[in-house]
PDB file of N, H, CA, C and O in Angstrom:
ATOM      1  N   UNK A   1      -7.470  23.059 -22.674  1.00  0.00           N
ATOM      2  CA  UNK A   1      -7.493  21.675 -23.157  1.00  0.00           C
ATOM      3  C   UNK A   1      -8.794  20.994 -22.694  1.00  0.00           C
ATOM      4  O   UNK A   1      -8.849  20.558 -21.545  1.00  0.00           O
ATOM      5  N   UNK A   2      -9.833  20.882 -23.518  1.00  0.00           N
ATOM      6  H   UNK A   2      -9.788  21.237 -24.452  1.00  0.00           H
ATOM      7  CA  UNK A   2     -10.991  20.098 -22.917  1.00  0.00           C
ATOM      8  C   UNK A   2     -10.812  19.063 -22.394  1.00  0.00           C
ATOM      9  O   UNK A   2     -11.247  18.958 -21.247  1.00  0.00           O
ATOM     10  N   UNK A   3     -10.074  17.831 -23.039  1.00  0.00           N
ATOM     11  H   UNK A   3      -9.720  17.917 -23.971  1.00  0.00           H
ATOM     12  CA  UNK A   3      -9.469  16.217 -22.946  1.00  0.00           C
ATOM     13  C   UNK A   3      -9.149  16.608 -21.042  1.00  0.00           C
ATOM     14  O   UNK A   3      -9.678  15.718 -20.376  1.00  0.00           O
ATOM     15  N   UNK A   4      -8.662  17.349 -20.418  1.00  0.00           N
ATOM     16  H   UNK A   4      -8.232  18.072 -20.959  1.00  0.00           H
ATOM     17  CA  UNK A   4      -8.595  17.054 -19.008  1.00  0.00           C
ATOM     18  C   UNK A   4      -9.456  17.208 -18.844  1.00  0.00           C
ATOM     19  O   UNK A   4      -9.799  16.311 -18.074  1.00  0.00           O
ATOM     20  N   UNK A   5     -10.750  18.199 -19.157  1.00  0.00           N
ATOM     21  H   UNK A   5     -10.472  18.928 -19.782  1.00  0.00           H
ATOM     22  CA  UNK A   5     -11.800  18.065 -18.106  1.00  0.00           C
ATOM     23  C   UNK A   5     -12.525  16.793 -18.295  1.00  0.00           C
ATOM     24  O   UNK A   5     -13.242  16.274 -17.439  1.00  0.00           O
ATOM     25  N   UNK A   6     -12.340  16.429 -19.220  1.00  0.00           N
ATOM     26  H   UNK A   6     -11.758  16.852 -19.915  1.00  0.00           H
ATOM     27  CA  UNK A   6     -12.577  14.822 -19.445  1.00  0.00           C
ATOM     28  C   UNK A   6     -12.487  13.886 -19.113  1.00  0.00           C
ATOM     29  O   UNK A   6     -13.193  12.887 -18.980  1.00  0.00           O
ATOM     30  N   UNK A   7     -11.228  14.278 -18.892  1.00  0.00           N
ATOM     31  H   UNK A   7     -10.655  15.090 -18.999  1.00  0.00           H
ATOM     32  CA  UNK A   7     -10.191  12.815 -17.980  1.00  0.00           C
ATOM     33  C   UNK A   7     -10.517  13.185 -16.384  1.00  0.00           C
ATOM     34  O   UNK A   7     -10.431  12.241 -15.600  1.00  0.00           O
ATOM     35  N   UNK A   8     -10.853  14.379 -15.895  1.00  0.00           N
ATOM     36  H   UNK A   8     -10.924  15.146 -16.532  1.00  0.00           H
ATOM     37  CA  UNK A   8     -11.394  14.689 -14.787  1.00  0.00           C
ATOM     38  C   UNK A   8     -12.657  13.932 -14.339  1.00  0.00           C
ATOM     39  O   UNK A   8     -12.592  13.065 -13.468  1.00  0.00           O
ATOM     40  N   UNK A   9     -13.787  14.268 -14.938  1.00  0.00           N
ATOM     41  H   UNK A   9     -13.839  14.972 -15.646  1.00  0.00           H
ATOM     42  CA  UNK A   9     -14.855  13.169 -14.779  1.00  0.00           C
ATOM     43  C   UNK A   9     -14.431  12.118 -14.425  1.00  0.00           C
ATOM     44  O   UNK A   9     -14.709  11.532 -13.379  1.00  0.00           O
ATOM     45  N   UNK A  10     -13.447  11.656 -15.584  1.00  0.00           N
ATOM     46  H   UNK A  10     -13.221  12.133 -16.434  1.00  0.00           H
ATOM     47  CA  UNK A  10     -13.594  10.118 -15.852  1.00  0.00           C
ATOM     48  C   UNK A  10     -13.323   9.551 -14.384  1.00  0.00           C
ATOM     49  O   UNK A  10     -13.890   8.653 -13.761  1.00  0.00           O
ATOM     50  N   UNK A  11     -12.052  10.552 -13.986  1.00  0.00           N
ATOM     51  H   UNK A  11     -11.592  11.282 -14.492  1.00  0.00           H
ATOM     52  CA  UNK A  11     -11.342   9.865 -13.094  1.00  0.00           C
ATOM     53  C   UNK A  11     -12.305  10.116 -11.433  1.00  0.00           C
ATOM     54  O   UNK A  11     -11.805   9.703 -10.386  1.00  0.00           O
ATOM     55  N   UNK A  12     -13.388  10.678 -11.444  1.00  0.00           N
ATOM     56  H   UNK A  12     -13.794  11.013 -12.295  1.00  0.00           H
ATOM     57  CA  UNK A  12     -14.157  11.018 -10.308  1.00  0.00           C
ATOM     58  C   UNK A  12     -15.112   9.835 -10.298  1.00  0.00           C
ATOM     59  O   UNK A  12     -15.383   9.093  -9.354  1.00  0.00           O
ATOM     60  N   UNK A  13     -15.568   9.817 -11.560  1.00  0.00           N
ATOM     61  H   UNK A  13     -15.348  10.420 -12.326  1.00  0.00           H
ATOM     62  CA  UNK A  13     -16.740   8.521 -11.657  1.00  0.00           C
ATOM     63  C   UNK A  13     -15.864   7.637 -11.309  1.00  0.00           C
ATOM     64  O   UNK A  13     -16.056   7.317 -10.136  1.00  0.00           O
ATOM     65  N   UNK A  14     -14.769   6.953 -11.898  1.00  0.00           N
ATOM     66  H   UNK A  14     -14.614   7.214 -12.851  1.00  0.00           H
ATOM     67  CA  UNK A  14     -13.613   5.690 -11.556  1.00  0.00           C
ATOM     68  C   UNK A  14     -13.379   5.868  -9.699  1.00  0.00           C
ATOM     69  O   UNK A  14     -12.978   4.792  -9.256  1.00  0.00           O
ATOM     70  N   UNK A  15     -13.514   6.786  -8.745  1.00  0.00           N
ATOM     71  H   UNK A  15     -13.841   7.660  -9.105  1.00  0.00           H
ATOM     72  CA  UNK A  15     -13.014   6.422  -7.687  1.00  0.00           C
ATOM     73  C   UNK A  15     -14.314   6.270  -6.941  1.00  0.00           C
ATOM     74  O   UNK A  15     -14.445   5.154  -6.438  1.00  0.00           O
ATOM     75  N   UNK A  16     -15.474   7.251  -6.709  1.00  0.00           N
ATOM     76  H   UNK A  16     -15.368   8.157  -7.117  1.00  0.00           H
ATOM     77  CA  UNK A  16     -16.849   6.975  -6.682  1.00  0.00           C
ATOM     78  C   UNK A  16     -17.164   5.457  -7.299  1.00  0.00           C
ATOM     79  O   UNK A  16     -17.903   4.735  -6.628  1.00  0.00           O
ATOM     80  N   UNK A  17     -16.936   5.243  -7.830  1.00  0.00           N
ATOM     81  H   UNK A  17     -16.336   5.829  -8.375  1.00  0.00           H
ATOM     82  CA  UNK A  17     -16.917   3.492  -8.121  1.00  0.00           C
ATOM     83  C   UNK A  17     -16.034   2.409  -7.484  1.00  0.00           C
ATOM     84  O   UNK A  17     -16.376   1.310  -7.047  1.00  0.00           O
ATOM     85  N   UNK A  18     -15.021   2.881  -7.526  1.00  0.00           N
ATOM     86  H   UNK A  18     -14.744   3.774  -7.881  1.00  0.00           H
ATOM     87  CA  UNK A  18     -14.020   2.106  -6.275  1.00  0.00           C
ATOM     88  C   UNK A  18     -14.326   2.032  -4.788  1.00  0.00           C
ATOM     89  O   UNK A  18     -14.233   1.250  -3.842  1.00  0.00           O
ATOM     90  N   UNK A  19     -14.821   3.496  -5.139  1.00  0.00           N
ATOM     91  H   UNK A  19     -14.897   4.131  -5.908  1.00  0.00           H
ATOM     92  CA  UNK A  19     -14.791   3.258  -3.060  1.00  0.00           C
ATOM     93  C   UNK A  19     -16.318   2.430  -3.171  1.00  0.00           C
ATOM     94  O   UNK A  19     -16.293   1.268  -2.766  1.00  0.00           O
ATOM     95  N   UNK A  20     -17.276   2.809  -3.549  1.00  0.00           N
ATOM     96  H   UNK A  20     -17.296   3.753  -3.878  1.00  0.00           H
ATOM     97  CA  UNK A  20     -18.420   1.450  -3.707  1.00  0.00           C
ATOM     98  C   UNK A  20     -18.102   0.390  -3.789  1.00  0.00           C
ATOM     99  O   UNK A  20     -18.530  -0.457  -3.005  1.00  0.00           O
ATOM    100  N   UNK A  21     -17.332   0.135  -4.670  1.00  0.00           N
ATOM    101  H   UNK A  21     -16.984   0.823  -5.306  1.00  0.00           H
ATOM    102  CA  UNK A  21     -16.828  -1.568  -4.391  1.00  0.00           C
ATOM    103  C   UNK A  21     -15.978  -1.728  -3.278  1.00  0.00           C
ATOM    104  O   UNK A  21     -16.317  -2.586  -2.462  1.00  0.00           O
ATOM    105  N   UNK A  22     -14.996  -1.119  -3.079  1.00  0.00           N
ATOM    106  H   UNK A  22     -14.721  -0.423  -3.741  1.00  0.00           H
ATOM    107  CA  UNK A  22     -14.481  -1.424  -1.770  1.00  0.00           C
ATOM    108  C   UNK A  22     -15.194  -1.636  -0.134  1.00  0.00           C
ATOM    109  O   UNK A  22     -14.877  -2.368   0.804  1.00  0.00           O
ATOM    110  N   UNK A  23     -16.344  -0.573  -0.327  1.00  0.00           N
ATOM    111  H   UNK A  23     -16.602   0.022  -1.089  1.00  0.00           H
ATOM    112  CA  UNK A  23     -17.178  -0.685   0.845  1.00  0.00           C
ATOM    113  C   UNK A  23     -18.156  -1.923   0.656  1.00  0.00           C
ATOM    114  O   UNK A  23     -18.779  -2.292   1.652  1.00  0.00           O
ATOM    115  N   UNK A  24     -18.368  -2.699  -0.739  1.00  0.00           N
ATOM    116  H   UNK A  24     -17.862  -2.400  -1.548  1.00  0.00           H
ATOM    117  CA  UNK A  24     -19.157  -3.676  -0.627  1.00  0.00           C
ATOM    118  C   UNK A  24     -18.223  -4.838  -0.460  1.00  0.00           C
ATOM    119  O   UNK A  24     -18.677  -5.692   0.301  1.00  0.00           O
ATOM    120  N   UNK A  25     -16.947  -5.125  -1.003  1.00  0.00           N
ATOM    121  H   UNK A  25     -16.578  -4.431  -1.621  1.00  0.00           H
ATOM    122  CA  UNK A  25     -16.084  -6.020  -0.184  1.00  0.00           C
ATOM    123  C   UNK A  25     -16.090  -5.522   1.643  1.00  0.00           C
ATOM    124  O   UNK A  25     -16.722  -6.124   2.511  1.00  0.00           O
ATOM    125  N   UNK A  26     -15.670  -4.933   1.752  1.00  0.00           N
ATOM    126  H   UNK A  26     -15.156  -4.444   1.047  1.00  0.00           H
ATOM    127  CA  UNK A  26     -15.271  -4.936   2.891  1.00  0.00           C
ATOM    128  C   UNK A  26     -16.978  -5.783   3.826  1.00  0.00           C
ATOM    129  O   UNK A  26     -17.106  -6.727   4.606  1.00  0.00           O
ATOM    130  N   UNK A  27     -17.902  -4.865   3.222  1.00  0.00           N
ATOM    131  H   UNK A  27     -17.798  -4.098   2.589  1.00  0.00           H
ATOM    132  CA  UNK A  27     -19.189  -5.612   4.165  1.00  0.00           C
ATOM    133  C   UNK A  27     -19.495  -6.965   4.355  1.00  0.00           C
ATOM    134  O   UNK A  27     -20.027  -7.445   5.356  1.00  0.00           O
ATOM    135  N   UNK A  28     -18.965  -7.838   2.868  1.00  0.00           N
ATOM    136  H   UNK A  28     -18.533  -7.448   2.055  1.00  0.00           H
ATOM    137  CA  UNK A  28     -19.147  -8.908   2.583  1.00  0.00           C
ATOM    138  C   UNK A  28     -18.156  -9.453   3.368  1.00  0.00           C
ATOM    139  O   UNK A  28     -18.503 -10.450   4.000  1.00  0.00           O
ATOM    140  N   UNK A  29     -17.049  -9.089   3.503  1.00  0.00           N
ATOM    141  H   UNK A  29     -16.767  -8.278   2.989  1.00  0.00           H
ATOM    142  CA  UNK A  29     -15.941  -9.978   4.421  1.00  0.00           C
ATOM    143  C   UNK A  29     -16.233  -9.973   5.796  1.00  0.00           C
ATOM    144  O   UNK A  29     -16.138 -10.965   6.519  1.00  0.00           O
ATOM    145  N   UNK A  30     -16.651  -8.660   6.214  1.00  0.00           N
ATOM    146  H   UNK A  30     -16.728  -7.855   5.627  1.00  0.00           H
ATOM    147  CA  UNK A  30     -17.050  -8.460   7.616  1.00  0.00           C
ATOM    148  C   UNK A  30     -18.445  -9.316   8.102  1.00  0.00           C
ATOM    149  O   UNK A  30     -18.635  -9.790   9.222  1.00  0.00           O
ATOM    150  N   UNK A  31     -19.299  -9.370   7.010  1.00  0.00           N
ATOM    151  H   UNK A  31     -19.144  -8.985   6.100  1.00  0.00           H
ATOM    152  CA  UNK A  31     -20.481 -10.582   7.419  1.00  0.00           C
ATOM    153  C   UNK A  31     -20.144 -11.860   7.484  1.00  0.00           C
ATOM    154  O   UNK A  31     -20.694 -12.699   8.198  1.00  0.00           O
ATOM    155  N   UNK A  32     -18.906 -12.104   6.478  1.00  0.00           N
ATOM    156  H   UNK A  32     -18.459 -11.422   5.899  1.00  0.00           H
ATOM    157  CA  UNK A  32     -18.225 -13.517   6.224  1.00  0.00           C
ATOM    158  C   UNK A  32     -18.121 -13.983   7.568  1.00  0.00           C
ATOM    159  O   UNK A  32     -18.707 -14.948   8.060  1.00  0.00           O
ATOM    160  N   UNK A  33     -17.132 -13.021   8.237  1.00  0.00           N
ATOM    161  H   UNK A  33     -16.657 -12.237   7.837  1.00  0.00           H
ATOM    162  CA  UNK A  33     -16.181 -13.249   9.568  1.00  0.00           C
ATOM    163  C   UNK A  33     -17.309 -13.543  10.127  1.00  0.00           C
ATOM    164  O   UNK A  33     -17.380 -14.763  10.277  1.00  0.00           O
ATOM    165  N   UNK A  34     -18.333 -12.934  10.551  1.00  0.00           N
ATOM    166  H   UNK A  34     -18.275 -11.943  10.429  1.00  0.00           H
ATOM    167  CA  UNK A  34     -19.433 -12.530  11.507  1.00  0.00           C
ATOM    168  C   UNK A  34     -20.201 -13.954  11.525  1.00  0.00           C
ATOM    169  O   UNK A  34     -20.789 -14.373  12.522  1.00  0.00           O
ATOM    170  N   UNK A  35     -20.135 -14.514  10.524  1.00  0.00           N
ATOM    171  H   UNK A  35     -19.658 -14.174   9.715  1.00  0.00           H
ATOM    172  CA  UNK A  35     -21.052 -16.100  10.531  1.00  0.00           C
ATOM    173  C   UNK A  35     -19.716 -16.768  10.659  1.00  0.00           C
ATOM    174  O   UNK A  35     -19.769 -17.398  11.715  1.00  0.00           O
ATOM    175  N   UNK A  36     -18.776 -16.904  10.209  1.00  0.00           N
ATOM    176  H   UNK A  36     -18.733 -16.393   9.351  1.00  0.00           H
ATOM    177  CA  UNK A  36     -18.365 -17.989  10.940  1.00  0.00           C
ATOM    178  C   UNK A  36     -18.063 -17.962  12.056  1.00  0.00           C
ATOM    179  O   UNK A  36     -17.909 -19.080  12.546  1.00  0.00           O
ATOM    180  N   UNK A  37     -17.785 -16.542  13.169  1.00  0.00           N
ATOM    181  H   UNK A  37     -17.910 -15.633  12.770  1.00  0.00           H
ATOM    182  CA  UNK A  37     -17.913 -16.606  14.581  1.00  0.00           C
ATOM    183  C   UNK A  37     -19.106 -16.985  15.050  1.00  0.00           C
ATOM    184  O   UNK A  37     -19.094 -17.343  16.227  1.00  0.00           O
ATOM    185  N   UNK A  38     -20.274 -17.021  14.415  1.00  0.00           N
ATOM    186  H   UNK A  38     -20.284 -16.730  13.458  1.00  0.00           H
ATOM    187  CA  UNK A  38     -21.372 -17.332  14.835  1.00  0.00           C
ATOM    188  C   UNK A  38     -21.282 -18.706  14.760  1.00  0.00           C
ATOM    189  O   UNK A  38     -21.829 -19.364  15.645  1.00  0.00           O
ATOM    190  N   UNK A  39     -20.684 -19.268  13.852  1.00  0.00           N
ATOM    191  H   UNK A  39     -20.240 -18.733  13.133  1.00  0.00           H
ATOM    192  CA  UNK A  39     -21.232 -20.914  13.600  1.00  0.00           C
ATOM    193  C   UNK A  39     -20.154 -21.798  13.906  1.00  0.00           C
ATOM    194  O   UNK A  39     -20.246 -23.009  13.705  1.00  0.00           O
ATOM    195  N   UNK A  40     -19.119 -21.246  14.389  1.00  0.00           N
ATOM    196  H   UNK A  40     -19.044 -20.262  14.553  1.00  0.00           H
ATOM    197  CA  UNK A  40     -18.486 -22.023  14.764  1.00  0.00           C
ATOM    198  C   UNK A  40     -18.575 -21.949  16.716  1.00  0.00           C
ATOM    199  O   UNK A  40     -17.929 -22.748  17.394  1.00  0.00           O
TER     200      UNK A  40
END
């Protein structure tokens, strides 16, 4: 069945993309925190 190796990609590029966004939330929240311990 080709259509899985298809859906294989798809689904490798889709988590390789998640975990990128997840690691760029997470940095952004962790700098968030980080200035307002600083500024407050």
């Amino acid at each position: 069945m080709p259509n899985s190796d298809n859906n294989y990609s798809f689904w490798t590029k889709y988590k390789k993309f998640a975990t990128t966004e997840i690691l760029m939330y997470l940095i952004m929240i962790i700098g968030i925190g980080l200035g307002i311990i600083f500024l407050s």
